[in-house]
C-alpha positions as CSV (number, residue, x, y, z in Angstrom):
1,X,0.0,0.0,0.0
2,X,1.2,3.6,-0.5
3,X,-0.1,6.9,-0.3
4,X,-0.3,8.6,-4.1
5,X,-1.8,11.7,-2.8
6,X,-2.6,13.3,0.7
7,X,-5.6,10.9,2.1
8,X,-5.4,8.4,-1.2
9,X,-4.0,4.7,-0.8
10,X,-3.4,2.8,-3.7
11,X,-2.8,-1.2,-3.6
12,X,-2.5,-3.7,-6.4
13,X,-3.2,-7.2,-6.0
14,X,-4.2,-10.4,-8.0
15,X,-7.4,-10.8,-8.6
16,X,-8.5,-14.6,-7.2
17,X,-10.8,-15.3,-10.1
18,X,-9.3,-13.8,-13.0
19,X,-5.5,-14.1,-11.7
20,X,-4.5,-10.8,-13.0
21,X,-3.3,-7.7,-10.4
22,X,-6.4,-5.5,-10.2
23,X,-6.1,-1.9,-8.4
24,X,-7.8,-0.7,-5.4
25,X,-8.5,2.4,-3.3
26,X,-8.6,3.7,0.4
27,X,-9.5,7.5,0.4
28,X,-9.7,9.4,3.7
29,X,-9.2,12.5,2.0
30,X,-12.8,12.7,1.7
31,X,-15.2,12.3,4.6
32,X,-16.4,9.5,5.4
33,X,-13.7,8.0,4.0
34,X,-14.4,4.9,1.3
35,X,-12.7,2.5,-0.6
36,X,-13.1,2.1,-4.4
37,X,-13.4,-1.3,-6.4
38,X,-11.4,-2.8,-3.4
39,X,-9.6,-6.3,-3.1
40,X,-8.4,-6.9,0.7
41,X,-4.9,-5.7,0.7
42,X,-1.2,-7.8,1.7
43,X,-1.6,-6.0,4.6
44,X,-4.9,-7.5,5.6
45,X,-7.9,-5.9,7.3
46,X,-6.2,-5.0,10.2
47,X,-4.9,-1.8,8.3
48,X,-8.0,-0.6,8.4
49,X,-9.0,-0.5,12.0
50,X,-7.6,3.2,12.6
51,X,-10.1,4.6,10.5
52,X,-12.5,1.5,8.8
53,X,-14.1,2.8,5.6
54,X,-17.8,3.7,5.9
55,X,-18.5,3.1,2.1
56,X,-17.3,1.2,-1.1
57,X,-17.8,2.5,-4.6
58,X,-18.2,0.4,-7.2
59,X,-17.3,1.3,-11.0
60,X,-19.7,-1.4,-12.3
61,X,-21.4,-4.3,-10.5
62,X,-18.4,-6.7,-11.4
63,X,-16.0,-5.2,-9.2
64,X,-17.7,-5.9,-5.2
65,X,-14.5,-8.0,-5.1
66,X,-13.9,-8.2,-1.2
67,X,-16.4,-5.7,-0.3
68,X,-18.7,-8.6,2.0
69,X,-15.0,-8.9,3.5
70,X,-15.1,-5.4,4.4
71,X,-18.7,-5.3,5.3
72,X,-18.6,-8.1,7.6
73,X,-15.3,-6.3,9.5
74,X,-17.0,-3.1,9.5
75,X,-20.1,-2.5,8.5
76,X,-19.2,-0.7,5.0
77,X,-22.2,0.2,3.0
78,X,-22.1,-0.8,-0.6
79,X,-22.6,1.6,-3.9
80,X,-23.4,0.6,-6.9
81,X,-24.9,2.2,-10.0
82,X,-28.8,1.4,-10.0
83,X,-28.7,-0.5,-13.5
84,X,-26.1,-3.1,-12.2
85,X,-28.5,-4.2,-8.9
86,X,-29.7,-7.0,-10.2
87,X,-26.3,-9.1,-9.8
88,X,-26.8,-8.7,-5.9
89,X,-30.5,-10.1,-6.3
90,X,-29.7,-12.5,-4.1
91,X,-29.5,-10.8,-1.4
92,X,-25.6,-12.3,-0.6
93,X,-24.7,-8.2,-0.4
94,X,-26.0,-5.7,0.3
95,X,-26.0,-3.2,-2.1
96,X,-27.2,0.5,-2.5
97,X,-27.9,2.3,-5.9
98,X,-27.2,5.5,-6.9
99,X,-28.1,7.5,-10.5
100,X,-25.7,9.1,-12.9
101,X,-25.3,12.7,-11.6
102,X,-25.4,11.9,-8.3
103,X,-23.5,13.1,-4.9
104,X,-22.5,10.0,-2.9
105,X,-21.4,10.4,0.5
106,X,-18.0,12.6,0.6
107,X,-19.5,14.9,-2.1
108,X,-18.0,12.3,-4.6
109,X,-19.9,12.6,-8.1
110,X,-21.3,9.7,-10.1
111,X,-20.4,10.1,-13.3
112,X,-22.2,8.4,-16.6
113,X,-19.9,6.5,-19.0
114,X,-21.7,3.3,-19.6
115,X,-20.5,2.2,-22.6
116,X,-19.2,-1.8,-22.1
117,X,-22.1,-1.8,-19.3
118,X,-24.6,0.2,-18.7
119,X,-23.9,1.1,-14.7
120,X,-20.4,1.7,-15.8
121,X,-19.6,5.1,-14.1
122,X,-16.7,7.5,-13.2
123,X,-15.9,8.6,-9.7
124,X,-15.0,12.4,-9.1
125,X,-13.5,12.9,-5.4
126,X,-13.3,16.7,-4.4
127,X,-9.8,16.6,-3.8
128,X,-6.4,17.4,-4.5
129,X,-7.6,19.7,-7.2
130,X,-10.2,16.7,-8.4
131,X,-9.3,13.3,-9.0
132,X,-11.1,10.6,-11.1
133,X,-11.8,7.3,-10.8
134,X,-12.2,4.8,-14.1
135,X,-13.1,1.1,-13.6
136,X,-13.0,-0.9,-16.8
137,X,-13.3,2.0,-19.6
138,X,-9.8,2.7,-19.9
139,X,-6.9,0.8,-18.7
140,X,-3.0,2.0,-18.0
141,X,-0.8,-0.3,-18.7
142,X,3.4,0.2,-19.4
143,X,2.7,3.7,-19.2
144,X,0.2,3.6,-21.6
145,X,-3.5,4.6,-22.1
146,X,-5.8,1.2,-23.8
147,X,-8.7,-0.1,-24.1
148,X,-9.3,-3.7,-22.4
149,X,-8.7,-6.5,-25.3
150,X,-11.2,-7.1,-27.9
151,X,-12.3,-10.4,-26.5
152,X,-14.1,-8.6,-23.1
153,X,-15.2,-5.4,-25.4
154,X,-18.1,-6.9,-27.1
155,X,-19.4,-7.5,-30.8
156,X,-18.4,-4.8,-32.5
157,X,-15.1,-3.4,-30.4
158,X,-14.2,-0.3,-32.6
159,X,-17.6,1.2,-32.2
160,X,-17.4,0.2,-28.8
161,X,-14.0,2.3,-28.7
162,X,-15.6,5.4,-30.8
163,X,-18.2,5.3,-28.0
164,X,-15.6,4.8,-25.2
165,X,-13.8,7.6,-26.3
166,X,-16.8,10.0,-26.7
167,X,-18.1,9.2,-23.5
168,X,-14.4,10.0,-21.6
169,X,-14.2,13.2,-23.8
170,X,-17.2,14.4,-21.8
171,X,-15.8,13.7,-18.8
172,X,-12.8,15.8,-20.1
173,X,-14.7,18.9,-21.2
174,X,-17.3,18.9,-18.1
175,X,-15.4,18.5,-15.4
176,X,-12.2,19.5,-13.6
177,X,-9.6,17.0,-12.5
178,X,-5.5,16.7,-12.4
179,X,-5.3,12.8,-11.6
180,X,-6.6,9.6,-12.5
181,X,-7.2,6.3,-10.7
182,X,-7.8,3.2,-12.2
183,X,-9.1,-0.2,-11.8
184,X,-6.5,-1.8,-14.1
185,X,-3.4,0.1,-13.8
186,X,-1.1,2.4,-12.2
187,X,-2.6,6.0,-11.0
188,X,-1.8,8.7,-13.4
189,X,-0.9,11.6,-10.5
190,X,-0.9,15.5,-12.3
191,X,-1.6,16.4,-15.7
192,X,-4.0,13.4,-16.3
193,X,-6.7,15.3,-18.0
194,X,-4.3,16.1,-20.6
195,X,-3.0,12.7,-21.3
196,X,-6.9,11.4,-21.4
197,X,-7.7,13.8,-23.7
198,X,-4.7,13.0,-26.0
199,X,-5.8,9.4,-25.7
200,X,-9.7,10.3,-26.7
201,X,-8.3,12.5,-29.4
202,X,-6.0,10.2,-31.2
């Protein structure tokens, strides 16, 4: 674990069902401080009995993770876009739903991108001169700005691009940020509207 900016924790781990390292979140900048897609990290849950997280955000329904892990420790409530709900039907988690537009807990903003899904959403935290968080619409990998691979994009994965692009291009002209966090990927920390918008533009 390691702090990338005042009050944000970032951790990477592998993922036990698709056994690649995924990318998770602690942010106390904010209050009351959350966690973001969030796998339990090396250090265990122990880490997190200082200050436990009061909420977990979810990018898209696929990515609760560990969050019954955290629940059961502490009680976490559970976000998720309202047109992902029906994978906790079940009832196995908990799970709260929010709109597009919305301001969770923290003043963090739900933002709409769902393009490969359609609760996929953006994360704006109101800190650190803004900060955004991107689950599965844009990945950093090698230094580098991509798209997942073809095989997970869907039928028709260049207009499934186009519209990933558009959609992050929006983000880019709405809103203000200077970092980006990511689900799949290293944290881009200062001048990370510019490099998205190079990567939408190209």
């Amino acid at each position: 674990m390691r702090e990338i900016l005042p009050g944000i924790v970032h951790w990477r781990v592998v993922h036990p069902d698709i056994q690649i390292e995924v990318d998770s979140y602690f942010v106390s900048a904010v209050q009351p401080a959350c966690l973001i897609d969030p796998l339990v990290p090396p250090e265990g849950l122990d880490c997190f009995n200082a200050q436990p997280p009061q909420h977990i955000y979810l990018t898209n329904r696929l990515h609760d993770r560990d969050s019954r892990k955290f629940v059961r420790a502490f009680g976490t409530v559970v976000w998720c876009h309202e047109a992902g709900l029906h994978e906790f039907a079940d009832g196995d988690l908990a799970v709260k739903g929010f709109r597009f537009g919305d301001a969770l807990p923290g003043g963090i903003k739900a933002l709409q991108v769902n393009v490969l899904c359609p609760e996929e959403t953006a994360l704006l935290l109101p800190t650190s001169g803004g900060v955004l968080s991107i689950g599965d619409a844009v990945i950093h990998e090698d230094g580098e700005l991509s798209f997942v691979p073809d095989t997970l994009i869907g039928d028709d994965p260049p207009a499934v691009k186009r519209g990933l692009k558009a959609a992050l291009l929006r983000l880019c002209e709405e809103e203000t940020f200077d970092h980006l966090l990511f689900a799949h990927g290293d944290p881009i920390i200062g001048g990370a509207k510019d490099a998205l918008l190079a990567f939408c533009r190209a």
